[in-house]
C-alpha positions in Angstrom: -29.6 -46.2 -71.4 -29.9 -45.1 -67.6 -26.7 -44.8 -65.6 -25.9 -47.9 -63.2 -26.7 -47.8 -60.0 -24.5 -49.9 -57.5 -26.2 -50.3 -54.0 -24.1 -52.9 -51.4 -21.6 -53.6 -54.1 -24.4 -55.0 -56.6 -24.9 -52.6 -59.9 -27.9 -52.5 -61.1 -29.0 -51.0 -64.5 -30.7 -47.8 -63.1 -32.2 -46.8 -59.5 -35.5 -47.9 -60.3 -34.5 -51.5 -60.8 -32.2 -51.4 -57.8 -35.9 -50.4 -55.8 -37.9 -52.8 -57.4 -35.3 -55.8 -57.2 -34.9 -54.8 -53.4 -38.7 -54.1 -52.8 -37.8 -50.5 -51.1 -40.1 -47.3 -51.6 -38.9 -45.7 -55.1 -40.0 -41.6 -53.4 -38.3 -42.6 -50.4 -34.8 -44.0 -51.4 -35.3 -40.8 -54.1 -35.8 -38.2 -51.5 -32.7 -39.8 -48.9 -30.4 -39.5 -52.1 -31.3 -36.4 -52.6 -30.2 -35.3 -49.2 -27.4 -36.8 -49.4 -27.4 -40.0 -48.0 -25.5 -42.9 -49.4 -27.2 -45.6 -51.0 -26.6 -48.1 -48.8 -28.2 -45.6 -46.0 -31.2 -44.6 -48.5 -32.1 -48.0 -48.5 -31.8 -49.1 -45.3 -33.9 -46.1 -43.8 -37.0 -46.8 -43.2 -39.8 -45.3 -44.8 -42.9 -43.6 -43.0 -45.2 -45.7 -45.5 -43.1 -48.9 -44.1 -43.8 -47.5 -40.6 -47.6 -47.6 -41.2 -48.0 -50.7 -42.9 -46.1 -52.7 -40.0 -48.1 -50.6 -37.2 -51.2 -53.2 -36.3 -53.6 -52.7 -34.1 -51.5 -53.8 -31.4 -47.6 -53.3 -33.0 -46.0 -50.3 -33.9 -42.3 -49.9 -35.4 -39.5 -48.0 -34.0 -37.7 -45.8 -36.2 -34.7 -45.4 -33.3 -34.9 -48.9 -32.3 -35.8 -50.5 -35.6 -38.2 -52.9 -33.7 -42.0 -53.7 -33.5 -43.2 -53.2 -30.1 -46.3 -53.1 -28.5 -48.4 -49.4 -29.2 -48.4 -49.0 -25.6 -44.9 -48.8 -25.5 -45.2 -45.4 -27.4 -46.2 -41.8 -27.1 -49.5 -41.2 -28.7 -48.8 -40.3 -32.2 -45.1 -41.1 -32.2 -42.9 -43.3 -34.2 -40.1 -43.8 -31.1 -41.0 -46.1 -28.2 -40.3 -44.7 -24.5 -37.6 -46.8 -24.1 -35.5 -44.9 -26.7 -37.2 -41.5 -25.8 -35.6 -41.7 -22.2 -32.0 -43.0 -23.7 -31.6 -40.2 -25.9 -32.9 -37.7 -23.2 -29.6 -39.0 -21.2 -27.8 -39.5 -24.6 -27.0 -43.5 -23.9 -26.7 -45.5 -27.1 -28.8 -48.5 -27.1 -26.2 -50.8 -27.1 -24.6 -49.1 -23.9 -28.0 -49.6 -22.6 -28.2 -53.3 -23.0 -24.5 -54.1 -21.9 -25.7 -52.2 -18.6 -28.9 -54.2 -18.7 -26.7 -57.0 -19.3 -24.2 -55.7 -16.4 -26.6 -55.6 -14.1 -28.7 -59.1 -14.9 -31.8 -57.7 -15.7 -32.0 -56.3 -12.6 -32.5 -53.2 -10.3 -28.8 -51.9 -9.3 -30.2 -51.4 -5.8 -32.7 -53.8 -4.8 -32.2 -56.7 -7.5 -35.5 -57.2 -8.7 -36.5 -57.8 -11.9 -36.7 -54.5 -14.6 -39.5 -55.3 -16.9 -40.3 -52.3 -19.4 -40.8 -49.8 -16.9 -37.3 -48.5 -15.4 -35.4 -45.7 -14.6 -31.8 -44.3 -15.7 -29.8 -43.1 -12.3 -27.9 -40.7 -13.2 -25.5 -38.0 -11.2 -27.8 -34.3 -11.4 -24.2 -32.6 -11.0 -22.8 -34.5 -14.1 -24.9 -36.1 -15.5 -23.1 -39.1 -15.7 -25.3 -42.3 -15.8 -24.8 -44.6 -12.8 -27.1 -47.5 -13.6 -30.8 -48.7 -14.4 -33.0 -48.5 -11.1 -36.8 -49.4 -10.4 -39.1 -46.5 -9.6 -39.3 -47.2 -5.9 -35.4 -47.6 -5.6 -35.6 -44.8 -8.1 -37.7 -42.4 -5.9 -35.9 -43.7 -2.6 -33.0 -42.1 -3.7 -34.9 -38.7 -5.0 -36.3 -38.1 -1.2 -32.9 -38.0 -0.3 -32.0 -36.2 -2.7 -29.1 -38.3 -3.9 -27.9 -37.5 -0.8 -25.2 -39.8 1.0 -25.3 -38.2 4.3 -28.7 -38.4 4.5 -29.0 -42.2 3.0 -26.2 -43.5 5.6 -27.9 -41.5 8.7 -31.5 -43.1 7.7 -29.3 -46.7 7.4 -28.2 -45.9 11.0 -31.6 -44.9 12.5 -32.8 -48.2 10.8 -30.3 -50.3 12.6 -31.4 -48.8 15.8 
């Protein structure tokens, strides 16, 4: 008789009924095991032949994000939308991301209007610190000065003149 196999605190009689009772991908969970994953990680990974059966012609899944998406929110042959390509590039969490989202209503820090799927990250070049969630013309405001607040507080003046 097989060994038991206990997978969020339910034993069941081997791993292959475990897979078949939870509807998982036997090769997959197999091959997470195997590196040394626990099982309640093995089978909540996601497995590339998951991946393709949710992509449509229209919908693709993230594996960072866990969510379907639109396919022209990602990279041509990817599996990661952009959204969590440029958090990771600046190593934000996506929860930090949406409390900031949150923070900030939704909106550009600068100029208030609303972020839809395109946005940028504002971060200090010196520390790399994120400051906030911008729109690309706030975004590339900022750049011509060259984050600059000299420069931004003399172009404020010659405004007001």
């Amino acid at each position: 008789m097989p060994n038991p196999f206990t997978v969020y605190d339910v034993a069941y009689p081997s791993l292959r009924q475990a897979v078949i009772q939870l509807e998982k991908d036997y090769d997959h969970i197999w091959r997470q095991l195997k590196r040394g994953l626990t099982p309640e990680q093995a089978f909540d990974s996601v497995s590339l032949k998951q991946l393709k059966s949710a992509a449509t012609a229209d919908l693709k899944y993230c594996r960072r994000c866990e969510c379907s998406q639109p396919t022209s929110e990602f990279p041509p042959g990817r599996w990661v939308c952009h959204t969590c390509k440029r958090l990771a590039k600046y190593g934000i969490q996506l929860q930090t991301f949406k409390a900031l989202l949150e923070k900030q209503g939704g909106e550009c820090a600068i100029c208030q209007t609303k972020l839809l799927s395109k946005f940028c990250i504002d971060h200090n070049h010196d520390t790399g610190t994120v400051r906030g969630l911008l729109c690309y013309s706030c975004n590339n405001g900022l750049g011509m000065f060259n984050d600059s607040t000299f420069s931004l507080l003399k172009a404020v003046e010659y405004l007001n003149t």
